[in-house]
Each structure stands twice: as C-alpha cells, then as structure tokens.
C-alpha positions as CSV (number, residue, x, y, z in Angstrom):
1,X,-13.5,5.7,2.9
2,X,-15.6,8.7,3.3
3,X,-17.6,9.9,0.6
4,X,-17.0,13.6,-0.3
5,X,-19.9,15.9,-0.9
6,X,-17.5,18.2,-3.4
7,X,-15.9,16.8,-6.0
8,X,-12.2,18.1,-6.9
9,X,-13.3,20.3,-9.7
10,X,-15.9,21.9,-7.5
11,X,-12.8,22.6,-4.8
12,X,-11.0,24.0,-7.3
13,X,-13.0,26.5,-8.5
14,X,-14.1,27.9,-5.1
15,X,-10.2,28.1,-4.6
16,X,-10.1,29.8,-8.0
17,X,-12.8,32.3,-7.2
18,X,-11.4,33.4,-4.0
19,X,-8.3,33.8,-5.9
20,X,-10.2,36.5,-7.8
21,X,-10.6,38.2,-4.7
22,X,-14.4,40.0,-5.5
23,X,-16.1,38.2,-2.4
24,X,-14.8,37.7,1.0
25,X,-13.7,33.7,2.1
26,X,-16.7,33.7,4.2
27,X,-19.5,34.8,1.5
28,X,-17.8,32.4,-1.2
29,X,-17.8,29.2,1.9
30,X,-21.5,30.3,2.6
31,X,-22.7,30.3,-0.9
32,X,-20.6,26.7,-1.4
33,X,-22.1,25.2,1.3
34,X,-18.8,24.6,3.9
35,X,-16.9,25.8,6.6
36,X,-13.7,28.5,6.0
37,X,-11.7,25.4,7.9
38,X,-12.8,23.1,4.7
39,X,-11.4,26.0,2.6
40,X,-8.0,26.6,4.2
41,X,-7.7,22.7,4.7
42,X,-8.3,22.5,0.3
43,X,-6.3,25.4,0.0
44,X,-3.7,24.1,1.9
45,X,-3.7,20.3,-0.3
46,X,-4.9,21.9,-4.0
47,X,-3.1,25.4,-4.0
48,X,-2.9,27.1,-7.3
49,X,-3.9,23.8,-8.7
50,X,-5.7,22.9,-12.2
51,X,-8.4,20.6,-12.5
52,X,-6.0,17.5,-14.1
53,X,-3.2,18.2,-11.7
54,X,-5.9,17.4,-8.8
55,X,-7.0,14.4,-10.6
56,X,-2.9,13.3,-11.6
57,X,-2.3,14.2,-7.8
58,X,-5.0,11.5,-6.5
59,X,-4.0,9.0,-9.0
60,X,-0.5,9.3,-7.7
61,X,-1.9,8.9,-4.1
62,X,-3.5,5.6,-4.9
63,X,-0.8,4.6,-6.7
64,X,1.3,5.3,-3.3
65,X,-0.9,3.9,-1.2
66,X,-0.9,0.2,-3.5
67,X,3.0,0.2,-3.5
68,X,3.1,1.1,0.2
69,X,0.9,-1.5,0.8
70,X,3.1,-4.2,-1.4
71,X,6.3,-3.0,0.5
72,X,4.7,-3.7,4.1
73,X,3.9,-7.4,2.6
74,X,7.1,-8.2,1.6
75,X,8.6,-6.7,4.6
76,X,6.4,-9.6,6.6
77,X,7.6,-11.8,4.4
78,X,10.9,-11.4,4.7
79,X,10.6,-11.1,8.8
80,X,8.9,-14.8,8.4
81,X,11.9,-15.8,6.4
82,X,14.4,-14.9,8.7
83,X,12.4,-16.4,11.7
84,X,12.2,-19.4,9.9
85,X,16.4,-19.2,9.7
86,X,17.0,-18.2,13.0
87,X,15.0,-21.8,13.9
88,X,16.7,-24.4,11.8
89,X,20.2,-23.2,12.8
C-alpha cells in the first residue's frame, strides 16, 4: 500500500479551510503542497467530515476489506466442496 504524505487530519483541515472561503482552492493547494485534483478527489471521499469520522470511516474500510476477504475464502471452499460432490456421484 502506498504511503500518504498527508495524514487524514491534515486533509481535513485544508477541506475545512477552503470551506471558510478567505483563499482561493489554488492558493490553499499551493501553500499545502498538492494538486487541486488531490483536493477535489479528498473532497469528494472526506466531505464535511470531522477528524474521528475520517478515522471511524478507515476503520470501517479495513474492517470491509477483512470480511470481504473471509467471504471470497469460503466461497472457494465451498466451490471445492461441491467439485468434490459432483466427483464421487
């Protein structure tokens, strides 16, 4: 996974200070140190976000991700089990 150079909280404040409105999108990305197409793309996931909602949001997402992953095993699993039906009949 890639590392991030901004954390969540940082996001979120950018986000929070173009919500103010006192500095074009541009001046604010230039002064953070990324690209108006990072901005719209956090905008887009974080919203009107709070800091804990971001961090309740990625524990949810890796908390979807691990059941996800259990489903897909059980899924092959159960594909191998009815193989091994299909054979002995």
């Amino acid at each position: 996974m890639k590392n991030r150079q901004f954390s969540e909280d940082q996001i979120i404040k950018l986000l929070q200070d173009a919500k103010k409105g006192e500095k074009p999108v541009e001046d604010l990305c230039r002064d953070f140190g990324c690209s108006p197409a990072s901005f719209y793309a956090w905008k887009k996931k974080y919203g009107d976000m709070a800091p804990d909602e971001a961090k309740r949001l990625r524990r949810l997402e890796k908390e979807n991700a691990r059941l996800l992953k259990i489903v897909g095993q059980q899924r092959l699993e159960i594909d191998a089990m009815k193989d091994v039906i299909q054979k002995k009949r």
